[in-house]
C-alpha positions in Angstrom: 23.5 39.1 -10.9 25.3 42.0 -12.8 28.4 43.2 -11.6 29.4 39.8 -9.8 31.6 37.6 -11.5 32.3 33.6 -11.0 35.3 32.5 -10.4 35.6 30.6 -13.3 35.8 33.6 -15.2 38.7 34.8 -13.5 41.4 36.7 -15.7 43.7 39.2 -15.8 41.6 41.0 -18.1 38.6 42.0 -16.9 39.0 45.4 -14.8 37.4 45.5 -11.5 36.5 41.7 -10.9 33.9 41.6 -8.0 33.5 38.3 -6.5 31.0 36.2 -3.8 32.6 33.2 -2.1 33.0 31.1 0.7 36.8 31.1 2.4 36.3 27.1 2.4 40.7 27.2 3.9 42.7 29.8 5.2 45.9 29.2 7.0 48.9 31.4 7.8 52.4 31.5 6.8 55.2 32.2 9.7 57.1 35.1 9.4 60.9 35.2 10.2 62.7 36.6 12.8 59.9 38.2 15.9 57.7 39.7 14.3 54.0 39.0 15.6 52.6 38.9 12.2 52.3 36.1 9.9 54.5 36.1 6.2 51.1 36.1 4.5 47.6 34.6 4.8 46.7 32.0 2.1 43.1 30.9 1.5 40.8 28.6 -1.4 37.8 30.3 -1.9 34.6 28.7 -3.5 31.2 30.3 -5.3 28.2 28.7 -5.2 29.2 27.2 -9.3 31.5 24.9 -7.3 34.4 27.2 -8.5 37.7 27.5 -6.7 40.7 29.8 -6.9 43.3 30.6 -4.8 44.2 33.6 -2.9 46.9 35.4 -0.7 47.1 38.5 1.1 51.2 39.4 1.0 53.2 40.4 4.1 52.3 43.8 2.6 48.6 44.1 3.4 48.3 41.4 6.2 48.0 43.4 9.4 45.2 45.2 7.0 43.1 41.5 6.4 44.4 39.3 9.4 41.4 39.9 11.8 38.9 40.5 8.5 39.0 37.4 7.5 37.9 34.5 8.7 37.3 30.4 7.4 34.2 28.9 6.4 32.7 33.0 6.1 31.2 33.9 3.2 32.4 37.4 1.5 31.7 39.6 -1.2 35.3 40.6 -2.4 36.3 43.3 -5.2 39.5 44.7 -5.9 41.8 42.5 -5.9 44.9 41.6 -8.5 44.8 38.4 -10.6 48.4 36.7 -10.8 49.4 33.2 -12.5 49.2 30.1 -10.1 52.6 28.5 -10.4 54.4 26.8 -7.5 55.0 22.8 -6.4 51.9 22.4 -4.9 48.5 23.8 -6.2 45.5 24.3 -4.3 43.0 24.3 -7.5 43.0 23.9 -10.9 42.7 27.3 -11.8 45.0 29.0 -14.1 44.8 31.9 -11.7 45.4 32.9 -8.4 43.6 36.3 -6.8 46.2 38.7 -4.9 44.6 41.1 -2.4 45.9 44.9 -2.4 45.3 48.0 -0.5 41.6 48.6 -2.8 40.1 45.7 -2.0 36.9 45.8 -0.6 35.7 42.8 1.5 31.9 42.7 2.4 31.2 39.6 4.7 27.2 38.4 3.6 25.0 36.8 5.9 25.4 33.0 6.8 22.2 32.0 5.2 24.4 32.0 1.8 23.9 29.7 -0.8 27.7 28.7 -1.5 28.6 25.2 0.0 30.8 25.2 3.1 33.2 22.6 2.6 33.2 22.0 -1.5 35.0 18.5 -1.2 36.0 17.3 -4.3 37.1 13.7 -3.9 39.5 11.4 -5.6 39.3 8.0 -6.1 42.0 5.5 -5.3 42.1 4.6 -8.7 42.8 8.5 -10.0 45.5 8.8 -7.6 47.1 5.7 -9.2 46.5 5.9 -13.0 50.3 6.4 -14.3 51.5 9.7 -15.1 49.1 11.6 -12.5 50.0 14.9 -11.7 51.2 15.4 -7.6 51.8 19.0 -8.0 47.6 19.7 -7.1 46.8 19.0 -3.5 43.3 16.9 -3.5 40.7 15.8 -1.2 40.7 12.3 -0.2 37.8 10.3 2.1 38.3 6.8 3.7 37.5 4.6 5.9 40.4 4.4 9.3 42.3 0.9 8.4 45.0 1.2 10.0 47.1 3.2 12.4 51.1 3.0 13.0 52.8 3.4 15.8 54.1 7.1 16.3 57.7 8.1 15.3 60.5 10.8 15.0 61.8 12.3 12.2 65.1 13.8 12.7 65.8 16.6 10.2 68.2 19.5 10.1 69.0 19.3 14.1 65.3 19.3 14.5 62.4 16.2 15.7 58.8 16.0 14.3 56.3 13.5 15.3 54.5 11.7 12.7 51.9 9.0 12.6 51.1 6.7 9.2 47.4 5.9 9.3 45.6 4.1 6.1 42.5 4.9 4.6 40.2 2.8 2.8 39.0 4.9 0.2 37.8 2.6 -2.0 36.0 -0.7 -1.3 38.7 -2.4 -0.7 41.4 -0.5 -1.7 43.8 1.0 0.9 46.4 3.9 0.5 48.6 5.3 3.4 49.4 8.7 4.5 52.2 9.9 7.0 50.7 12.8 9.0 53.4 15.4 10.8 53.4 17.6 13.2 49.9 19.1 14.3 48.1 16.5 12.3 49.6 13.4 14.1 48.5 15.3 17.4 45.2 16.5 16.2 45.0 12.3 15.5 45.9 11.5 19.0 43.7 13.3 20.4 40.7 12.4 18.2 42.1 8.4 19.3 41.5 9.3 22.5 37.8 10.5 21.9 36.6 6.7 22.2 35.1 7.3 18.9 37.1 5.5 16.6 35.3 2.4 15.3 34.4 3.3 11.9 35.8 6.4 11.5 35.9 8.2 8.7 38.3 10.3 7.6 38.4 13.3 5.5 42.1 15.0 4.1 41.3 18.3 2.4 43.8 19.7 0.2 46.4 17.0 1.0 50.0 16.1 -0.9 50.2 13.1 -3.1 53.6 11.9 -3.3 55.5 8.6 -4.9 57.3 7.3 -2.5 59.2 4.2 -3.0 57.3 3.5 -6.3 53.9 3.3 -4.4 51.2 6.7 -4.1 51.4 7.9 -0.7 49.6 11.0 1.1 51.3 13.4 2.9 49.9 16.5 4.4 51.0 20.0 3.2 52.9 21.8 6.2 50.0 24.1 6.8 47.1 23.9 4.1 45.5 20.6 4.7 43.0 20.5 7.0 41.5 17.1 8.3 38.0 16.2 9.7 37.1 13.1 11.6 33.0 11.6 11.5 32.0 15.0 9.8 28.2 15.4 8.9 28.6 16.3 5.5 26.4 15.3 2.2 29.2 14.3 0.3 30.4 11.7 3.3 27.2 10.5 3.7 27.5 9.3 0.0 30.8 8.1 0.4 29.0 5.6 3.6 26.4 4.9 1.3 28.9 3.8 -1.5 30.2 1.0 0.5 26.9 0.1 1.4 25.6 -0.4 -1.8 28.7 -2.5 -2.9 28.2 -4.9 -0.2 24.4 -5.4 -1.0 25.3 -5.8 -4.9 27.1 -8.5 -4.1 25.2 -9.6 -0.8 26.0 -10.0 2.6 29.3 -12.4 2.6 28.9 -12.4 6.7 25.4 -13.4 6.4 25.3 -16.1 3.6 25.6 -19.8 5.0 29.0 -21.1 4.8 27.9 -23.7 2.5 25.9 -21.4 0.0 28.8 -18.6 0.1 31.8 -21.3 -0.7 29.6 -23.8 -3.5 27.1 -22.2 -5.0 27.3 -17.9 -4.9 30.9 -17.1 -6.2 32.9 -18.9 -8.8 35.9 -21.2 -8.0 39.6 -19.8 -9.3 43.3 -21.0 -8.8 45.4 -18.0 -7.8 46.9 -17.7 -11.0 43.2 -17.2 -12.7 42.8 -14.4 -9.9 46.0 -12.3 -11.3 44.5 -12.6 -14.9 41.2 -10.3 -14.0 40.5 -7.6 -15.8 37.4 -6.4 -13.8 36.7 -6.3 -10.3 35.7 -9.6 -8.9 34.9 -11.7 -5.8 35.3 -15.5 -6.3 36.7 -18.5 -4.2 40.2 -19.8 -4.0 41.4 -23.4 -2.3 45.2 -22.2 -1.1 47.8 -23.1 1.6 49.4 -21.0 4.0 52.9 -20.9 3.4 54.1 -18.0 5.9 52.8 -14.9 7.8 54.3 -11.6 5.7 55.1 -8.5 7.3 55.8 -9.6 10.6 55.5 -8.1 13.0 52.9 -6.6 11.1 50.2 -8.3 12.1 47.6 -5.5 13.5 47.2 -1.8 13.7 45.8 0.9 16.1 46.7 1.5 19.2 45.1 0.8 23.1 41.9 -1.2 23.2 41.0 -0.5 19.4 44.3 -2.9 18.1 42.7 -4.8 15.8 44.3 -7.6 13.0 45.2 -7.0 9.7 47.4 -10.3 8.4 48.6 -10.9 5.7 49.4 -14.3 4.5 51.7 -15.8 1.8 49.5 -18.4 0.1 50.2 -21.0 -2.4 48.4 -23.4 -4.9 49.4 -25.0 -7.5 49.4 -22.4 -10.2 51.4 -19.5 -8.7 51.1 -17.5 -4.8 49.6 -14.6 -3.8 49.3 -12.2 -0.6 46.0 -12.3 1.3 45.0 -9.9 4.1 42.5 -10.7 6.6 41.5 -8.0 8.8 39.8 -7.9 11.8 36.3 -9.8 12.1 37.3 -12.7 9.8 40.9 -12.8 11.9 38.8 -13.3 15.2 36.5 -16.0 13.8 39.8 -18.2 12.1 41.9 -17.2 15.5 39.3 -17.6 18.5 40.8 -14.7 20.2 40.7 -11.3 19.3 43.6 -8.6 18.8 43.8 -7.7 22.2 43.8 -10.7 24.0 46.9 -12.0 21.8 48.7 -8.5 21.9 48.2 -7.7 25.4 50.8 -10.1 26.4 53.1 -9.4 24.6 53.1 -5.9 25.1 53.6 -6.3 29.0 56.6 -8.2 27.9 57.8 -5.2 25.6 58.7 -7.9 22.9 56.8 -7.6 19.7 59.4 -8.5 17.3 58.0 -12.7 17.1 55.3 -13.8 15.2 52.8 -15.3 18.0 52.3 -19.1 17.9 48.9 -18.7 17.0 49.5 -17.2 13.7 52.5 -19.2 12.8 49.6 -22.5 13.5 48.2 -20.9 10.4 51.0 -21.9 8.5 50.8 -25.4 6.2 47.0 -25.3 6.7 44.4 -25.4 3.5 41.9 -22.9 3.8 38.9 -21.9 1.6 39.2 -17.9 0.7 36.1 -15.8 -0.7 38.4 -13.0 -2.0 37.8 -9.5 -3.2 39.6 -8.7 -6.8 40.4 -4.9 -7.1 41.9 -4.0 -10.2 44.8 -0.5 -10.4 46.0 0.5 -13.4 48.5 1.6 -11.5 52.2 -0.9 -12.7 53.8 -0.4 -9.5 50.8 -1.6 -7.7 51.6 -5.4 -6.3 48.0 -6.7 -5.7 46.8 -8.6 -2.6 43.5 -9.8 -2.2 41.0 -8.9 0.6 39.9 -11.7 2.2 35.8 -11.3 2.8 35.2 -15.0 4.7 37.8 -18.5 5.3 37.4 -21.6 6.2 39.1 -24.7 7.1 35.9 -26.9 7.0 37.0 -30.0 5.6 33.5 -31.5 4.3 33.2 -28.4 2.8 37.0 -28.4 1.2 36.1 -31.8 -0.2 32.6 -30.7 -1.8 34.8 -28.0 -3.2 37.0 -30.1 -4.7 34.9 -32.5 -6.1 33.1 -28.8 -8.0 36.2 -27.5 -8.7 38.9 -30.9 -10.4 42.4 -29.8 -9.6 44.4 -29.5 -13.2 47.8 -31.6 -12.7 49.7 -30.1 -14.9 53.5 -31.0 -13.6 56.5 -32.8 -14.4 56.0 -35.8 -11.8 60.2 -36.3 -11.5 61.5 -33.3 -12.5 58.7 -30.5 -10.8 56.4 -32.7 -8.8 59.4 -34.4 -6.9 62.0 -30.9 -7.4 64.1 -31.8 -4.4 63.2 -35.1 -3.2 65.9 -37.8 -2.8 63.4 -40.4 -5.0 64.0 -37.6 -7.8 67.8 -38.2 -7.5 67.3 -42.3 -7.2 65.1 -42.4 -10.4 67.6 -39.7 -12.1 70.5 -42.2 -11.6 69.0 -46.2 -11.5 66.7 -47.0 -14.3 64.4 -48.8 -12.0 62.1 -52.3 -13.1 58.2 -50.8 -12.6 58.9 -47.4 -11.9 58.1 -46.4 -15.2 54.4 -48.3 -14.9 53.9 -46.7 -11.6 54.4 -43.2 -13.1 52.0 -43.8 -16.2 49.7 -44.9 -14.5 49.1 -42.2 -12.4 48.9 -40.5 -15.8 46.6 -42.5 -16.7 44.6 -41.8 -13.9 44.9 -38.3 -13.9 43.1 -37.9 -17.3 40.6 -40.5 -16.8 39.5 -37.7 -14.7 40.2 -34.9 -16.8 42.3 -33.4 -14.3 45.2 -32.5 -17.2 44.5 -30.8 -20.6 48.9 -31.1 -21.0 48.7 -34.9 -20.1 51.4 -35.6 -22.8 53.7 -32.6 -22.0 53.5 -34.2 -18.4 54.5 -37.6 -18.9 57.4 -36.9 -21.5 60.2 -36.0 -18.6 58.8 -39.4 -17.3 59.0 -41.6 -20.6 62.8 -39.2 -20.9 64.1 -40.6 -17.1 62.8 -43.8 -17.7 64.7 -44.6 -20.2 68.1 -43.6 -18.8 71.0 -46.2 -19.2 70.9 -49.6 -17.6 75.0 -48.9 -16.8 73.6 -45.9 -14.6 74.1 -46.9 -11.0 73.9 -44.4 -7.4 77.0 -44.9 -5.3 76.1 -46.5 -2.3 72.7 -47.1 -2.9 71.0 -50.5 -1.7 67.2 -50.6 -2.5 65.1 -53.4 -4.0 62.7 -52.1 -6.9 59.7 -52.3 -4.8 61.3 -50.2 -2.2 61.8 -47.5 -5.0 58.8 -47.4 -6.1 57.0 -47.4 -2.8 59.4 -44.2 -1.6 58.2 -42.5 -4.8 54.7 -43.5 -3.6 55.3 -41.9 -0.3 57.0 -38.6 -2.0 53.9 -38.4 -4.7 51.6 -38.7 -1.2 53.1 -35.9 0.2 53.0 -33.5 -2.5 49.5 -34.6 -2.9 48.8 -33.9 0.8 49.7 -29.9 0.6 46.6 -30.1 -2.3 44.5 -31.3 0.1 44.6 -34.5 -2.1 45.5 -38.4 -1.6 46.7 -41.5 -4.2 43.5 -42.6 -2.3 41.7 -40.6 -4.4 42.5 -42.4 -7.2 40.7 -46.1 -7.2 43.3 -47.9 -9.5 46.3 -46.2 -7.7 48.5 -48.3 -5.5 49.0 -46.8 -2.1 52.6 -46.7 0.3 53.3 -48.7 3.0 54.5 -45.6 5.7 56.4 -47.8 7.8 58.9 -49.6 5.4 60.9 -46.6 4.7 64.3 -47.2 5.1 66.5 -45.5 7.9 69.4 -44.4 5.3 66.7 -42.5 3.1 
């Protein structure tokens, strides 16, 4: 239409600019001292092009706009001055910002408008994260409600604010926090309280993104970002439906038979091949507990909606990794849900120790379908999603027998690190020891378990062939009790595989019980 301009076109140099938006924000800023008029009024408006610019109305002029304006009211607006946009944080992108005067002319048009009311512009988790992205632009962020932390107190300048740090899952998968303050971590409380919080999406609209001890956090602005729980908007509905569609690409994990979902759908990796992808990935990795991380840690939310979210240090034989199991997969490994282990606990007012239950976990073998997600980010330190465990052991084995273990160790010097037969074999050269050890070798790559057989057994051939003269102070073993305490130490490392010397037909097996007291 002639005489009205977009806002893209925006510039100092066109005279009397005459514009049709939507005020999509507007906030106020406090004035000093008591006067009952705000500093100024800052707003984002949007056209119907998707355009946005940012405007203000200075102390100046306020008492002149302050009851004319309103949010999410579309205007026709001419008049106005055209100034740079400079500042920390940035509303838009545009190299302008619009300054109204004592001409401007504001026209409010009727609500049947054309312009968009929200114009939500979202970021993706891996945007936020690519290195050298610019924090000075506020942005819009939607996510799934993860998590939710306990409220705290920020003391500042003689003064306490409240915040709250809740995480969003705004990627499949991929999980970034934000610290709300103030207002926010109320206006969060109180939508808590609505009983409506299972599956709630969230929605941060012109929110801060900050590096904070070398991770990407959000942070709200003090007064622009404005934040919407379960909203019924187009562009949320598409963000659901994006997580829907990834799930059915790769099918229905919690509806695939255990057997189909850990031997035949997803490929089998150690957890070192997991930190090689270069693509997103789900696949299946055979690990061991070794401890519960971020204790106390363990869940998130608050009142009946606690829910898990653990994350476990687990090891294979190639390298360790952190897995997180959240809150359906938790209950199923568990038999209990969130609440019924936190309750107790929390009538105690103790929640500093790990509960027994969890700490079980620890030592076992599980089977792990796990969820690859790839950052470009370098300070991101990946963990893996898990999407469905087990501890089946007929399954475990099946696994196995698909997916050959590669031995690739020194058997004295790595296999037995810290074991006391390490130490014996280091100083005795002892009759048959040698044998024993090449021919598990030997057994090992008659099943092409080890492509670096010969880079295994050299430490071997190297401490076997230690000096006759080379004697242990105080040590009084026959040969055959030697080698049967290596047996026993080879056993046990084999165990934490999920693996046996019974595995291997030609491989003599300890006797348990003829282990000598002093050892």
């Amino acid at each position: 239409m002639a005489g009205i301009h977009k806002i893209a076109d925006i510039n100092p140099t066109i005279d009397n600019l005459c514009v049709r938006i939507r005020v999509i924000r507007l906030w106020t800023l406090p004035s000093y001292g008591n006067s009952p008029l705000p500093y100024s009024i800052e707003m984002v408006w949007l056209d119907e092009d998707g355009g946005k610019i940012h405007a203000s109305v200075k102390k100046a002029f306020v008492s002149r706009f302050v009851n004319l304006l309103e949010e999410g009211i579309s205007y026709q607006i001419r008049y106005f001055g055209v100034g740079l946009n400079k500042g920390y944080f940035k509303t838009t992108h545009h190299e302008y910002v619009v300054n109204l005067n004592q001409r401007t002319d504001v026209h409010r048009l009727p609500e049947s408008s054309s312009i968009p009311r929200y114009g939500f512009k979202f970021v993706s988790f891996d945007t936020l994260n690519a290195p050298g992205y610019d924090c000075t632009y506020l942005v819009d962020v939607v996510g799934y409600l993860a998590g939710i932390g306990n409220e705290k107190t920020l003391e500042k300048d003689g003064k306490s604010t409240k915040y709250t740090v809740i995480e969003l899952e705004i990627d499949d998968g991929k999980i970034m926090e934000c610290a709300l303050f103030g207002n926010y971590a109320h206006e969060l409380n109180a939508f808590l309280g609505s009983g409506n919080k299972d599956g709630a999406v969230v929605v941060l609209q012109f929110v801060r993104v900050k590096l904070f001890n070398e991770k990407i956090v959000l942070q709200n602005s003090m007064y622009g970002t404005k934040m919407f729980f379960n909203l019924e908007d187009t562009t949320v509905i598409q963000f659901k439906n994006s997580f829907v569609r990834f799930e059915e690409s790769r099918g229905n994990i919690g509806g695939i038979p255990n057997e189909a979902a850990f031997l035949k759908i997803y490929q089998g990796k150690t957890i070192e091949q997991l930190k090689e992808f270069e693509t997103n990935s789900i696949c299946i990795v055979l690990a061991t507990i070794s401890h519960i991380m971020d204790t106390p840690d363990w869940w998130y939310g608050q009142c009946e909606c606690n829910r898990y979210r653990i994350k476990l240090g687990v090891i294979d034989d190639s390298d360790c990794a952190c897995f997180v199991v959240f809150d359906k997969e938790a209950k199923q490994v568990l038999g209990k849900s969130c609440v019924e282990i936190l309750d107790p606990l929390l009538l105690k007012g103790d929640l500093s120790d790990t509960p027994t239950l969890l700490l079980n976990l620890i030592d076992k073998t599980f089977l792990f379908i796990v969820e690859v997600q790839i950052s470009d980010n370098p300070h991101f330190s990946p963990s893996y999603k898990v999407k469905k465990m087990t501890d089946n052991v007929d399954l475990i084995n099946k696994f196995k027998e698909a997916h050959p273990i590669q031995i690739d160790v020194d058997y004295t010097g790595g296999l037995l690190p810290i074991s006391k037969t390490s130490s014996i074999i280091e100083g005795k050269k002892v009759k048959g020891a040698k044998n024993l050890l090449l021919e598990f070798s030997n057994e090992v790559a008659a099943n092409d378990e080890s492509e670096l057989l010969e880079n295994a057994i050299t430490p071997t051939k190297r401490l076997c062939s230690e000096s006759e003269e080379s004697k242990v102070e105080g040590l009084n073993m026959t040969d055959d009790e030697l080698k049967n305490l290596c047996l026993i130490e080879i056993e046990k490392i084999l165990n934490s595989n999920v693996r046996s010397l019974r595995d291997y037909q030609s491989m003599p097996y300890p006797e348990m019980s003829h282990i000598k007291q002093h050892i």
